[in-house]
N, C-alpha and C positions, 0 to 999 in steps of 0.2 A: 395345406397339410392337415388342418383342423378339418374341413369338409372331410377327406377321404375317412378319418377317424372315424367323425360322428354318422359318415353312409355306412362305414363295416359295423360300429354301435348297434345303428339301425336295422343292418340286414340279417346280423344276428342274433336280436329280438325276436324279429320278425317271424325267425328259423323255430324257433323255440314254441310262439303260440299255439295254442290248440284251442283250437274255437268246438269243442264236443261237450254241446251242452249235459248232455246222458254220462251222469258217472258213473252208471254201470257198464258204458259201453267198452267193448274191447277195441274195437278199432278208434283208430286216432287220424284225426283228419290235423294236419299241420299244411301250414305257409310255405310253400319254398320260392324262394327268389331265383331269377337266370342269372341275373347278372346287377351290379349298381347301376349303371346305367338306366336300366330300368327305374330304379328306386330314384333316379336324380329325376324323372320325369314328374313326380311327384311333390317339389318342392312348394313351398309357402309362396304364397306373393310376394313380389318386391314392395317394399315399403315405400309409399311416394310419398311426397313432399307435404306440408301438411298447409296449409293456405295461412299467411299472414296476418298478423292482427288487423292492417291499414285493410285489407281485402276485406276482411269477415263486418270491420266495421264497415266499410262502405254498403257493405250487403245489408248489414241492419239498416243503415240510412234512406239508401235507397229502398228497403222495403215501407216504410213511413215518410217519406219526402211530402208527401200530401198533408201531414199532419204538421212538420213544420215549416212550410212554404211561407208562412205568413212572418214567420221569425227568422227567415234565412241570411236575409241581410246584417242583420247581428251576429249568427253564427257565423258564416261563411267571412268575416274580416280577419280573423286569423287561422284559415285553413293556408296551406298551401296551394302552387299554382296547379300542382299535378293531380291534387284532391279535387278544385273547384273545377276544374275538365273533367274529371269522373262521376262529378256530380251530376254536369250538365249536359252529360250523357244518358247518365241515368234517369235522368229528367227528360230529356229525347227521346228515348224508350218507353216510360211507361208516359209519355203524350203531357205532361207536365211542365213542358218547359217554353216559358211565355215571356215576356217584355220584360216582368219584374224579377223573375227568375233567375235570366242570363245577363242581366244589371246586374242584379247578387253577385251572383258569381264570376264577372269579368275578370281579370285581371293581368295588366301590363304588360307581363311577361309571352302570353297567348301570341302565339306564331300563326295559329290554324285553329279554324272554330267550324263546326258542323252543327246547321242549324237549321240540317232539309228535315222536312216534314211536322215542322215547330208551328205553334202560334204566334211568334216574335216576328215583330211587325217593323217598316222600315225605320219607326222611330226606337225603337228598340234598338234594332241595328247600329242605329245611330251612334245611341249612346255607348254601346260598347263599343264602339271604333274611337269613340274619344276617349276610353280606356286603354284600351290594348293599340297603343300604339305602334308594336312590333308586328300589328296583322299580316299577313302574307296571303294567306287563301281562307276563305269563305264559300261551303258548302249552302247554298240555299235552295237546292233543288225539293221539289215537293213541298215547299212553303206556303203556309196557307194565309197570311197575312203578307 
């Protein structure tokens, strides 16, 4: 009900303007609209969603994961399980993720670990398998160690 209002608001604004820069002129050039329909073609974007704190933080993270690689093991003890898998994707991606990395980041709860095209080598592997005891599948395709 609000919509139809503020399209007849609108359309009869619209009726009204007169774009005749020339104040002397006699002719008057105005707007006329066919129909609202028209005018609804014209709407604002839809407003999406706006990305989560845990997101944007991870986006900082992973944008410097190089920088605290050497401290990860202290930080990553009280992230969560579903953080320290975003991690160690992220860490995937940008070619970062190595023996000591995916040590870091193991943890218990890991069902599934994806670790093709890593540096993490089979003792690496190792040791996160005597972590994540609920392992079930292991991606190590394109592994370079």
């Amino acid at each position: 009900m609000e919509k139809d209002e503020a399209v007849k608001a609108v359309t009869k604004s619209l009726e009204k303007l007169d774009l005749n820069t020339d104040p002397n002129s006699k002719s008057s050039t105005k707007i006329t609209t066919t129909s609202t329909s028209t005018l609804q073609y014209y709407r604002l974007p839809e407003k999406t969603k706006p990305p989560s704190l845990v997101s944007l933080c991870l986006g900082l993270v992973g944008k410097h994961l190089e920088d605290i690689i050497e401290d990860l093991s202290e930080i990553a003890v009280n992230f969560p399980a579903d953080i320290k898998m975003a991690m160690a994707a992220i860490a995937r991606r940008r070619r970062l993720l190595n023996d000591d990395v995916i040590v870091s980041l193991a943890d218990g709860s890991w069902e599934i670990l994806d670790i093709s095209g890593s540096d993490v080598s089979d003792l690496g592997l190792g040791k996160v398998v005597e972590v994540c005891k609920s392992l079930q599948a292991v991606d190590i395709s394109r592994a370079i160690k």
